[in-house]
VOPAGU-2260 file (C-alpha; in pm, 1 decimal, decimal comma):
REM VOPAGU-2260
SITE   aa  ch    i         X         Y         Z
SITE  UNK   A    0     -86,7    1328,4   -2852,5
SITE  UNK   A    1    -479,3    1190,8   -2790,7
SITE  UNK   A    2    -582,8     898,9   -3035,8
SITE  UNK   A    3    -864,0     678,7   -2990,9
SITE  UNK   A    4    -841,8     474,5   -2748,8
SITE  UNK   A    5    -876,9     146,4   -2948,0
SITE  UNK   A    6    -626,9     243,2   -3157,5
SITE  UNK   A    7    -396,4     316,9   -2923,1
SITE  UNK   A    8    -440,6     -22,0   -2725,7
SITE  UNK   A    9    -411,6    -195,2   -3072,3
SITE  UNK   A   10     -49,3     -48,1   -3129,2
SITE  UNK   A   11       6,2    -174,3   -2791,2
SITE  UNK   A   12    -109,0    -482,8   -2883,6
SITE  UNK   A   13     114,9    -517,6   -3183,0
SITE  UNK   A   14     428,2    -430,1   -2987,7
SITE  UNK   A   15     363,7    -705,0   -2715,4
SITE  UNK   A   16     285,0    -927,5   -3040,4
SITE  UNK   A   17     626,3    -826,9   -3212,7
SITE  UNK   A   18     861,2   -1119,0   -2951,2
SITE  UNK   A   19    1205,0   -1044,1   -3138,6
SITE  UNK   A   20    1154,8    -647,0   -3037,7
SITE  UNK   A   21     933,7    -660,0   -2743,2
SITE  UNK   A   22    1094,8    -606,5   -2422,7
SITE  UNK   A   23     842,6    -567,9   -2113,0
SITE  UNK   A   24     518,8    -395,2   -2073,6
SITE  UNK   A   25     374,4    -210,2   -1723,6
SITE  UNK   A   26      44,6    -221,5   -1681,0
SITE  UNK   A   27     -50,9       9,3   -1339,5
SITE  UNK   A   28    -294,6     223,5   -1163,5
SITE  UNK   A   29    -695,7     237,8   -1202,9
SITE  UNK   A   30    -893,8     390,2   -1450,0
SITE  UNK   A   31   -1209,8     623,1   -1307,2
SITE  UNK   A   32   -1534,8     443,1   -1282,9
SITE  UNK   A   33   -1378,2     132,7   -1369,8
SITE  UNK   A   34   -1311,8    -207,6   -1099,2
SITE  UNK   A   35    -971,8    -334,1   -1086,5
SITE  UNK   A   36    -891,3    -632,1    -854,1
SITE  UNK   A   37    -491,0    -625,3    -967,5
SITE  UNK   A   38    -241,2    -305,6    -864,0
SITE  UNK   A   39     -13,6    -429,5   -1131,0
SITE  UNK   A   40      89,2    -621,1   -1431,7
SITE  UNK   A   41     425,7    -683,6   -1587,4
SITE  UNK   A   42     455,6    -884,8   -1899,2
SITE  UNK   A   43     779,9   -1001,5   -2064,3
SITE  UNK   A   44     890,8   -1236,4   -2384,4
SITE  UNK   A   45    1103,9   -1527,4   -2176,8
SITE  UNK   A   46    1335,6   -1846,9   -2280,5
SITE  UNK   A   47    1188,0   -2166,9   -2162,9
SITE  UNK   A   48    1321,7   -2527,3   -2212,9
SITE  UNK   A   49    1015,0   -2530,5   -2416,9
SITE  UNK   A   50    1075,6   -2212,2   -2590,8
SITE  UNK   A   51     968,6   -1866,8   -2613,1
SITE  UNK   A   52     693,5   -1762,7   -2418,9
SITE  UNK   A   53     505,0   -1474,7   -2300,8
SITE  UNK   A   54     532,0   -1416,0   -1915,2
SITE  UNK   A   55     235,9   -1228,2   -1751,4
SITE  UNK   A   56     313,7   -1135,2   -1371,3
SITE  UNK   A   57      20,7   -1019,9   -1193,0
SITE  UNK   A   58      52,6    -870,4    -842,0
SITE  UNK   A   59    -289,8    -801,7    -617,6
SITE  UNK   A   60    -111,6    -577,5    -385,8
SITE  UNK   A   61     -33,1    -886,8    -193,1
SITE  UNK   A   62     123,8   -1150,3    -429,5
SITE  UNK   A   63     183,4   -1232,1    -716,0
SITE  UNK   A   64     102,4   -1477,8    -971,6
SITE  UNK   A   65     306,6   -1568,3   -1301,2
SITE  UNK   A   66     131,3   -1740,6   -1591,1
SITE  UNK   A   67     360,2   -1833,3   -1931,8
SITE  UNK   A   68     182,2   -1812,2   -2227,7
SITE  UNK   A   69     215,1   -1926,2   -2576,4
SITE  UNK   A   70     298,9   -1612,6   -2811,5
SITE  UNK   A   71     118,9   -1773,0   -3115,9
SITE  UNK   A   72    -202,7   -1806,0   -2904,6
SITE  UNK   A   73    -150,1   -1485,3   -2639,4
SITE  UNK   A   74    -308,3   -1138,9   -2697,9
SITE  UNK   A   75    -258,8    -850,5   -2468,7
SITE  UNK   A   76    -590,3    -705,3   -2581,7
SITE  UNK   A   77    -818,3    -812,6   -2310,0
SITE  UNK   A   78    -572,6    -692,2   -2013,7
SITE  UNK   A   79    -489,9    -377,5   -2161,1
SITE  UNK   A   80    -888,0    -305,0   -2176,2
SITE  UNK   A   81    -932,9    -428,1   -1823,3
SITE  UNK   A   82    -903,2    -104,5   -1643,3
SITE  UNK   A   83    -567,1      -8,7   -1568,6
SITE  UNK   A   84    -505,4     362,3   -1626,1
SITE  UNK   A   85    -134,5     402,9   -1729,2
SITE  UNK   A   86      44,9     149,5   -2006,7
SITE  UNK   A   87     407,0     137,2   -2066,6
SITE  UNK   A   88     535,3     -82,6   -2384,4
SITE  UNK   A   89     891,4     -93,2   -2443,5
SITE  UNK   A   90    1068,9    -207,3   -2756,1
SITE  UNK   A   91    1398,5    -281,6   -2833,4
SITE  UNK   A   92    1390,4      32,5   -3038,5
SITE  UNK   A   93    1193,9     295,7   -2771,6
SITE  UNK   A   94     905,5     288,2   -2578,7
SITE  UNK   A   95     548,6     343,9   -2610,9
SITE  UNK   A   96     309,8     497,0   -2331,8
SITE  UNK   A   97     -67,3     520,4   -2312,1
SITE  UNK   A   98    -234,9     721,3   -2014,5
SITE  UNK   A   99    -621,8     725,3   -1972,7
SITE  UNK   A  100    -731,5    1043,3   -1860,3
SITE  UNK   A  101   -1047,9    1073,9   -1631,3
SITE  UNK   A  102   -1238,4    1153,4   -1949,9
SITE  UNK   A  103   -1142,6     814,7   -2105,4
SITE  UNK   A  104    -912,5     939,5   -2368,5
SITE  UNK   A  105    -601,0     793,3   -2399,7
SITE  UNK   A  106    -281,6    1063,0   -2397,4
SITE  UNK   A  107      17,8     859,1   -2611,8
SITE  UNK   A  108     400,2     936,3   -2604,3
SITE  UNK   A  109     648,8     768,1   -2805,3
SITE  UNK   A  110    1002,5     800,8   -2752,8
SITE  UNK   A  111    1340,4     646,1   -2911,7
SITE  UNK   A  112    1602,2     471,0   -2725,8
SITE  UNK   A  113    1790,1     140,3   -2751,9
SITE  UNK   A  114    1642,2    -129,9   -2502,7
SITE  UNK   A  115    1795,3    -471,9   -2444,6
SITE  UNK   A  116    1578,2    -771,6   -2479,2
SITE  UNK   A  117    1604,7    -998,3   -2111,2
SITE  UNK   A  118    1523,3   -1297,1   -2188,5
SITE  UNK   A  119    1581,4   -1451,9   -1864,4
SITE  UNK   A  120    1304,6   -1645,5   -1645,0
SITE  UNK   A  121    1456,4   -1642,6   -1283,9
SITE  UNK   A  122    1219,6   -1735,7   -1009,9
SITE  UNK   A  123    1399,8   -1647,5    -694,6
SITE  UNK   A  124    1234,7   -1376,2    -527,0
SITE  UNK   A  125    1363,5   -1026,4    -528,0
SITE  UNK   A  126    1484,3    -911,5    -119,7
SITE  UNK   A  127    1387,0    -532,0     -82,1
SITE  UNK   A  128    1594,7    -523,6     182,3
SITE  UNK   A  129    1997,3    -645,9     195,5
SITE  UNK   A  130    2042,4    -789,2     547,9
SITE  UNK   A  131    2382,7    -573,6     543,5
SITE  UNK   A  132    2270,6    -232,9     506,7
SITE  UNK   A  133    2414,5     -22,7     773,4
SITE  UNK   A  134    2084,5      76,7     874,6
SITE  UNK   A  135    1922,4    -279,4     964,3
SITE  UNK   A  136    2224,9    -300,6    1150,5
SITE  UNK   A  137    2213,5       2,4    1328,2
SITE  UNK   A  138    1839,8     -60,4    1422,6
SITE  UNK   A  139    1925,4    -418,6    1600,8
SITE  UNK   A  140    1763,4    -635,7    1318,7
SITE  UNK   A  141    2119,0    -731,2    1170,0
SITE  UNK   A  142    2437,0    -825,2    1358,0
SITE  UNK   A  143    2748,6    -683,1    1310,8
SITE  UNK   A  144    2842,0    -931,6    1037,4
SITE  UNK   A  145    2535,5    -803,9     807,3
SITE  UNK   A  146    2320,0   -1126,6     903,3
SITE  UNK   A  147    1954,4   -1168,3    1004,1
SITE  UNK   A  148    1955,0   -1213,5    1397,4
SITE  UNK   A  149    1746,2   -1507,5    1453,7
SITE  UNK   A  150    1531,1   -1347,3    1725,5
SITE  UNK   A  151    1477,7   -1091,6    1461,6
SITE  UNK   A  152    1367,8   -1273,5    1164,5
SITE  UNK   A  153     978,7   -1264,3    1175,0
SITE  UNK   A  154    1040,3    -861,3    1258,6
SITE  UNK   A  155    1235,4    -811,8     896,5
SITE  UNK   A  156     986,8   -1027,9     758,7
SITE  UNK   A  157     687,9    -827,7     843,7
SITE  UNK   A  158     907,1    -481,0     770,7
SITE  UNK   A  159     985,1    -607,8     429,0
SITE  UNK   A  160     615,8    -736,9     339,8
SITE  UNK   A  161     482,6    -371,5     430,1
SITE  UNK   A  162     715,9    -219,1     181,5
SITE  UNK   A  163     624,9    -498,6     -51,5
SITE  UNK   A  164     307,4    -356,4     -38,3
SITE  UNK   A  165     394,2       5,7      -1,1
SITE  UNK   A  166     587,8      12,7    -307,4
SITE  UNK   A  167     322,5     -43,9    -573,8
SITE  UNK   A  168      46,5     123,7    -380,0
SITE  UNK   A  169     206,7     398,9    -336,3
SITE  UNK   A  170     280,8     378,4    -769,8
SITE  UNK   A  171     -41,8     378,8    -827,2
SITE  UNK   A  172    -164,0     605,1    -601,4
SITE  UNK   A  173      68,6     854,8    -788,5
SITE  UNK   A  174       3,8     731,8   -1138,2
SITE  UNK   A  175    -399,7     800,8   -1046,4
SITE  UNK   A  176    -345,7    1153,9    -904,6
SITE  UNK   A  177    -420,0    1039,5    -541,9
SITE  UNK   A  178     -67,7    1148,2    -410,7
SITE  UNK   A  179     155,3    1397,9    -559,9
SITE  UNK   A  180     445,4    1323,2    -829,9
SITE  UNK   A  181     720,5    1340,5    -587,3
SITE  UNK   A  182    1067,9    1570,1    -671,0
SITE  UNK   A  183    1361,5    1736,1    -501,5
SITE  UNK   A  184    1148,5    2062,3    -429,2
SITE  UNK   A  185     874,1    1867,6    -345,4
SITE  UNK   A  186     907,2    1483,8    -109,5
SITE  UNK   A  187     663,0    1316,9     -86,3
SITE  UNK   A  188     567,1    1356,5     337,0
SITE  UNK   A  189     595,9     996,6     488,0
SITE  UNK   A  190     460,3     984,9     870,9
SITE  UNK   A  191     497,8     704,6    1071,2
SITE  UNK   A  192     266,6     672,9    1317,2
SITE  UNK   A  193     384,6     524,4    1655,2
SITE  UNK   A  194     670,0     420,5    1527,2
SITE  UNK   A  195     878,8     276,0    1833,3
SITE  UNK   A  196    1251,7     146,8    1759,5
SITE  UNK   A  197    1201,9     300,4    1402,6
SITE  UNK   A  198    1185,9     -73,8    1209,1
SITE  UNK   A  199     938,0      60,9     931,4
SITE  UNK   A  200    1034,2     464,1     941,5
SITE  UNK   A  201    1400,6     378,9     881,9
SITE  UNK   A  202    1285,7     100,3     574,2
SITE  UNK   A  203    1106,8     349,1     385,4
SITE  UNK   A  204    1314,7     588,3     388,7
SITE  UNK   A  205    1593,7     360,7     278,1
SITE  UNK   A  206    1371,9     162,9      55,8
SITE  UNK   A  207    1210,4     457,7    -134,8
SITE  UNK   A  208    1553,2     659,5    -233,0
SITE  UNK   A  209    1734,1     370,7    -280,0
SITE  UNK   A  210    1436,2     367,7    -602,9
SITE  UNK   A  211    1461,4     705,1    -642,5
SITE  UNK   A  212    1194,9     846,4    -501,0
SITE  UNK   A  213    1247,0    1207,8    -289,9
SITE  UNK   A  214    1104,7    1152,5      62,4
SITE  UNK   A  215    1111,4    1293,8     347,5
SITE  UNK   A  216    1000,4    1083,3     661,9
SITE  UNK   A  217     885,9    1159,2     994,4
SITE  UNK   A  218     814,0     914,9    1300,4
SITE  UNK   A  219     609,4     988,7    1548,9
SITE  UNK   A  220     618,7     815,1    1911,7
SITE  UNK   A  221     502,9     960,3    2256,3
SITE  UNK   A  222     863,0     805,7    2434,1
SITE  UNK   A  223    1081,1    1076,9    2377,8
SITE  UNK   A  224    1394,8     743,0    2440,7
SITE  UNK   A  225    1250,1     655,6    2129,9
SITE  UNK   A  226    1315,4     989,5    1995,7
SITE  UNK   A  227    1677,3    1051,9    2118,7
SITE  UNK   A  228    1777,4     666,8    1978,2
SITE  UNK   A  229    1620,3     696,8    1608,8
SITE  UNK   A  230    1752,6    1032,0    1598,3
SITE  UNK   A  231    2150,5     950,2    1716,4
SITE  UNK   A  232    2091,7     614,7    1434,9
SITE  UNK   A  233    1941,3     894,8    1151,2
SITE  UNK   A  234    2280,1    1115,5    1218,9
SITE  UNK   A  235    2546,2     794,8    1226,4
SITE  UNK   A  236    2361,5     677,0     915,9
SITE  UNK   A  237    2411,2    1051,7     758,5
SITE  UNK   A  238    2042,8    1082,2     668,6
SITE  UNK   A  239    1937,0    1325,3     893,4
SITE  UNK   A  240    1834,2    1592,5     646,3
SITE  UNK   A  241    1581,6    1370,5     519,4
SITE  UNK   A  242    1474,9    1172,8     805,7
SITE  UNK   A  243    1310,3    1286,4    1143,1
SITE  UNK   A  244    1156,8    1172,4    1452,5
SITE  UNK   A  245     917,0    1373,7    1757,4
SITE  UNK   A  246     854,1    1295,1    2069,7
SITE  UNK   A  247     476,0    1353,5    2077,6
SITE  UNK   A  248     109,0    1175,1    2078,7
SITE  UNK   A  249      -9,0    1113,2    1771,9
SITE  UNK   A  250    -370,8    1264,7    1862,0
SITE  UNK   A  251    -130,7    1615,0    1960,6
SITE  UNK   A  252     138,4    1660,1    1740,7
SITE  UNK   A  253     235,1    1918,2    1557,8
SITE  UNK   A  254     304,0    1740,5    1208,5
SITE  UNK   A  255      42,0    1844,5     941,0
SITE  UNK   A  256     171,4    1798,7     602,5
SITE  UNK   A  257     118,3    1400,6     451,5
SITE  UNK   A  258     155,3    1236,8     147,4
SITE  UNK   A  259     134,2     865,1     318,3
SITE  UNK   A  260      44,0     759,9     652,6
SITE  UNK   A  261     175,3     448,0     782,3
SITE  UNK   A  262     183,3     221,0    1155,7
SITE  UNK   A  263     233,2     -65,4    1209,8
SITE  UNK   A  264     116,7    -222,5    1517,5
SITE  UNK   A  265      23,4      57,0    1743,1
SITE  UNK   A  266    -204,2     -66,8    1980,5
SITE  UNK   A  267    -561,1     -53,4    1995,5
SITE  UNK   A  268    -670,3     308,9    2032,9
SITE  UNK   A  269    -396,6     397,7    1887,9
SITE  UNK   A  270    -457,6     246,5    1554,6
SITE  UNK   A  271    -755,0     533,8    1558,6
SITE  UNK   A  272    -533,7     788,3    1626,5
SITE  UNK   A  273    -332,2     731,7    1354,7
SITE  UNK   A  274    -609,5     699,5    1125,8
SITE  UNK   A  275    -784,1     958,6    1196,1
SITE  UNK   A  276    -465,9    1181,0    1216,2
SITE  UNK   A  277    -424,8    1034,6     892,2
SITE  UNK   A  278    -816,4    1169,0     768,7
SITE  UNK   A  279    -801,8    1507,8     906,6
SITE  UNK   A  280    -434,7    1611,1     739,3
SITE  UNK   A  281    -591,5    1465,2     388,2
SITE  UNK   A  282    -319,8    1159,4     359,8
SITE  UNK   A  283    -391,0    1013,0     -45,1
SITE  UNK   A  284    -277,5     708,6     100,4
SITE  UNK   A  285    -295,5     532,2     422,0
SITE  UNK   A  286    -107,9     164,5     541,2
SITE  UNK   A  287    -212,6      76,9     891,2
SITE  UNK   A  288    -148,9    -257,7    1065,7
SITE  UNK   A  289    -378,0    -242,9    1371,5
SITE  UNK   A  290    -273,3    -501,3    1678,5
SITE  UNK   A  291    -469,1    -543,2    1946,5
SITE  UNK   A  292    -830,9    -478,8    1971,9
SITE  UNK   A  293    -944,8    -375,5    2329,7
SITE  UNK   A  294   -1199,4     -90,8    2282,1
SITE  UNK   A  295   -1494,3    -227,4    2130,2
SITE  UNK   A  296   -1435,2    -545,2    2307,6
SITE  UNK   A  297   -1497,3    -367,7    2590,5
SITE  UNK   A  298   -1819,6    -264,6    2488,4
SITE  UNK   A  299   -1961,0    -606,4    2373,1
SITE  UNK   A  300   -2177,3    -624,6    2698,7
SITE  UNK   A  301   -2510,8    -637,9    2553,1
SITE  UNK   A  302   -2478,9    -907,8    2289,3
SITE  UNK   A  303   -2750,4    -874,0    2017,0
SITE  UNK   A  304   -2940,1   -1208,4    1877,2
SITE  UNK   A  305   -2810,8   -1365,4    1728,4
SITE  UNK   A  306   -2446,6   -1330,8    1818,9
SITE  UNK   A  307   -2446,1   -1449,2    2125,3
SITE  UNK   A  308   -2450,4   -1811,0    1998,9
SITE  UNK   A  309   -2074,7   -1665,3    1899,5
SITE  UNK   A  310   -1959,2   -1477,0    2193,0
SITE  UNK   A  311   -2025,9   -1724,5    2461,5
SITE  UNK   A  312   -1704,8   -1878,0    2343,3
SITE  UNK   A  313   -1432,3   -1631,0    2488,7
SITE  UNK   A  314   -1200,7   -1704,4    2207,3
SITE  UNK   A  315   -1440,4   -1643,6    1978,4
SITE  UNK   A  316   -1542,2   -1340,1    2136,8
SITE  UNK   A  317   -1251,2   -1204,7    2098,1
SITE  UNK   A  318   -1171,1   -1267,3    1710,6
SITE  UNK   A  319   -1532,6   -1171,9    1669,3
SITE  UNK   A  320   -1414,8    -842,0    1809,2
SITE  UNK   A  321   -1124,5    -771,7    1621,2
SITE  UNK   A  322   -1381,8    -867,1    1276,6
SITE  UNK   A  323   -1617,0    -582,9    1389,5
SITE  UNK   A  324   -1295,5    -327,5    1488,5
SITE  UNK   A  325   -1103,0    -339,8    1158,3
SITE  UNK   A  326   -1474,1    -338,3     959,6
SITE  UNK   A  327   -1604,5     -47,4    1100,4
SITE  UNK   A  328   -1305,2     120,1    1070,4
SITE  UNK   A  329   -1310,3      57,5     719,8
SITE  UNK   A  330   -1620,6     184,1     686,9
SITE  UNK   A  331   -1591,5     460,7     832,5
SITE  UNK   A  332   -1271,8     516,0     553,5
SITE  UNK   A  333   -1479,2     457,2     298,6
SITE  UNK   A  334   -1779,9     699,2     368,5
SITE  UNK   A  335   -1486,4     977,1     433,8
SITE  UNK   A  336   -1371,5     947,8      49,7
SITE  UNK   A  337   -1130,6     669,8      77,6
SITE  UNK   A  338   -1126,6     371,2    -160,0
SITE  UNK   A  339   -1048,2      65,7     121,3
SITE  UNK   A  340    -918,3    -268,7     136,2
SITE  UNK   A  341    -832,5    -531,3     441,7
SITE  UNK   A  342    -561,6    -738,2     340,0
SITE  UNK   A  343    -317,2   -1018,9     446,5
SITE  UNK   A  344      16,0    -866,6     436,1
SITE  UNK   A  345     265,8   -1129,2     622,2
SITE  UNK   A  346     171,8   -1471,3     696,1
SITE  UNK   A  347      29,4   -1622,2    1011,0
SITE  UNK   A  348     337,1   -1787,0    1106,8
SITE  UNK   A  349     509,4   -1472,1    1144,4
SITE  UNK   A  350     266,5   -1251,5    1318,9
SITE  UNK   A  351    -106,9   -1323,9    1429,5
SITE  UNK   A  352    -154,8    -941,7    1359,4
SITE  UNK   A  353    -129,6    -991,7    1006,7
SITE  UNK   A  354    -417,7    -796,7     848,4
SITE  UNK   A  355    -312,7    -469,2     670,8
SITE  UNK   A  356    -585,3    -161,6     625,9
SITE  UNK   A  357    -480,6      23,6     295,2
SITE  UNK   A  358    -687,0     298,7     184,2
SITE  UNK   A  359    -661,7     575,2    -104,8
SITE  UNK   A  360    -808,1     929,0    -106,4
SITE  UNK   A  361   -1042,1     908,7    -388,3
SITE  UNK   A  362   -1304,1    1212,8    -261,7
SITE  UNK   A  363   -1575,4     947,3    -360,1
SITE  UNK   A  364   -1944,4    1029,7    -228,4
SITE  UNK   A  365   -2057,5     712,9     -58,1
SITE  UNK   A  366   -2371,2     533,1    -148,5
SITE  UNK   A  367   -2648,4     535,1     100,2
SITE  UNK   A  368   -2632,0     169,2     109,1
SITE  UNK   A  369   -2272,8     221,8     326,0
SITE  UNK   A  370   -2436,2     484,6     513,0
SITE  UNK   A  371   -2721,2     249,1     635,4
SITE  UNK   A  372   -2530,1     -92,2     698,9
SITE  UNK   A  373   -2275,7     159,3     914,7
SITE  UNK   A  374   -2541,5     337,2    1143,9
SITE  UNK   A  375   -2740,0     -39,1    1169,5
SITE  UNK   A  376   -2446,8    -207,0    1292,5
SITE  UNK   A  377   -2308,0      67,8    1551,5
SITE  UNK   A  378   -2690,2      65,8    1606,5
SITE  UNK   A  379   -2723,6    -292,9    1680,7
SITE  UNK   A  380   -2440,0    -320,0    1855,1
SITE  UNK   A  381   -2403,7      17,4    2048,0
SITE  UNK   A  382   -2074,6      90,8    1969,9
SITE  UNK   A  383   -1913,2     411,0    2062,3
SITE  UNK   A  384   -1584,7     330,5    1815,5
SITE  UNK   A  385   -1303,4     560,8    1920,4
SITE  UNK   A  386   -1292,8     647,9    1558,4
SITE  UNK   A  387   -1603,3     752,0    1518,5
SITE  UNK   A  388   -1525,8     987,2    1802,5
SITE  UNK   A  389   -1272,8    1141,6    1662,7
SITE  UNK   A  390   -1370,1    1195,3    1316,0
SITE  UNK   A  391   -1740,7    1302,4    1462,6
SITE  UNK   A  392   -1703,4    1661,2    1316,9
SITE  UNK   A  393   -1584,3    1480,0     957,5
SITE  UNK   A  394   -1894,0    1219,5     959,1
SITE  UNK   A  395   -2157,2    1462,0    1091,4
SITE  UNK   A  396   -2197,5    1659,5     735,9
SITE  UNK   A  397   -2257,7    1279,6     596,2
SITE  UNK   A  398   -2479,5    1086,4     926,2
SITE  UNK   A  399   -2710,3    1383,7     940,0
């Protein structure tokens, strides 16, 4: 049913209030027109030493941060208001819903059900991944015993950050109509650009239908050894049907359908293949790690004023380099429809190529503003980005 909208968020209000009934409350995706810095927020009643308080969990798409609250002072009003398009309140006695449609009204659905009340305020952090399934085995991260190999430890720790990421993204992609409500008759298409020994292919595809998600996932990697090994692994793990690899270049193959594109570390040029593989088959939402950053460095021979008081210093040079990569490329995301972020998505200490390029399909216009600091830079510069390349056709209709 529709109801006004403040109406609706004051019910919701009253059944976070309500702490011997309230249970937990899901806060997710983005309403239209409307800036939202958070991809999620969970909120639960929890038993301290100090007593009952109200828990709010807030994740960025990167981390999250917990808050306790006291429920004589706390009111949901303010977050519920702040944007987010879908609202889930559950109740020891059923559940109440609230999705914001495009036109701002708010579509409600109650429903009955016994819930149990969780209490609990556990800390330790939640492993996506269980060092002893078959597959992390299989793939050479775990030994045979089920345990972490220590030469392999910063490897699972990068795999298991990207899915941390994946997995709400890819929620709120689908709760805002960016990628399709996934079913049996219908997977959502995962592609896997470059995807070498299969680390991040083989993840997903665990990690989504192990949460019940219908997938089907394809890697893509010029060896075709790569091909033959992920493929004899997908059969001994019994997921073939679901799970498949080809032996082509990502610029050639024959792969069209998407849902998601992700890569992690494919290097240089081939972080633009991917993406703009990714751009021309209409991915709603794109995870790219890029590694290294050779192509425009190449091209920094004429230094404009007043940068080279920065690229003087080789080392300097080069970070500067990777800066001006992973921003244009954004850029050029962004004035193709895509709503884009650069984000941290391991730590330093595990990989220096830690930055993560998520982007959405929103079929925004851009502003001219995006259009003129884009042309000044490659302007300034002269940049030929290999992106730009090979997207021209796509950016022609909007550089004219």
């Amino acid at each position: 049913m529709v109801l006004d909208l403040d109406k609706a968020f004051a019910e919701a209000t009253a059944r976070i209030a309500d702490t011997q009934s309230f249970v937990r409350a899901v806060l997710s995706g983005r309403r239209r027109n409307m800036e939202q810095t958070l991809e999620r927020v969970d909120i639960k009643a929890v038993a301290l030493k100090s007593g009952l308080a109200i828990q709010v969990m807030e994740n960025d798409g990167v981390r999250t941060t917990t808050k306790n609250f006291d429920p004589s002072s706390f009111t949901a009003t303010e977050l519920l208001n702040s944007g987010f398009a879908n609202i889930l309140v559950e109740s020891t006695y059923g559940s109440y819903s609230i999705r914001i449609t495009k036109k701002g009204e708010a579509q409600v659905h109650e429903s009955k059900g016994a819930k149990v009340q969780d209490l609990s305020h556990d800390k330790k952090k939640v492993r996506l991944l269980e060092s002893n399934d078959p597959f992390l085995i299989e793939i050479g991260i775990s030994d045979s015993s089920g345990n972490i190999k220590p030469s392999r430890q910063d490897k699972f720790k990068q795999v298991e950050e990207f899915l941390r990421l994946l997995a709400p993204s890819l929620e709120s992609a689908i709760s805002a109509g960016h990628v399709k409500q996934p079913s049996d008759a219908h997977p959502l298409e995962i592609v896997d650009l470059g995807c070498g020994h299969a680390y991040l292919t083989f993840a997903a595809h665990q990690y989504l239908r192990k949460a019940g998600n219908p997938v089907h996932v394809v890697g893509i990697d010029i060896r075709e050894e790569s091909r033959a090994r992920n493929e004899a692994i997908a059969k001994k793990l019994g997921i073939e049907s679901s799970i498949e690899f080809r032996a082509e270049e990502i610029a050639a193959t024959t792969k069209s359908d998407v849902d998601v594109a992700i890569a992690l570390h494919a290097c240089d040029t081939a972080t633009d293949d991917a993406l703009a593989w990714a751009v021309k088959n209409g991915a709603g939402l794109i995870l790219v790690a890029p590694c290294c950053h050779h192509d425009l460095q190449s091209q920094m021979k004429e230094i404009p004023e007043p940068w080279a008081l920065v690229t003087k210093q080789g080392l300097l040079k080069e970070r500067l380099g990777d800066i001006l990569t992973d921003s244009i490329r954004c850029q050029i995301l962004r004035l193709l429809g895509y709503r884009v972020e650069a984000i941290e998505f391991v730590g330093g200490e595990h990989t220096p190529r830690n930055l993560m390029i998520r982007a959405v399909k929103t079929g925004a216009a851009p502003e001219a503003l995006d259009i003129q600091r884009y042309t000044s830079l490659i302007s300034q510069w002269g940049f030929t980005p290999k992106l730009a390349t090979t997207l021209a056709s796509e950016l022609a209709s909007i550089l004219k």
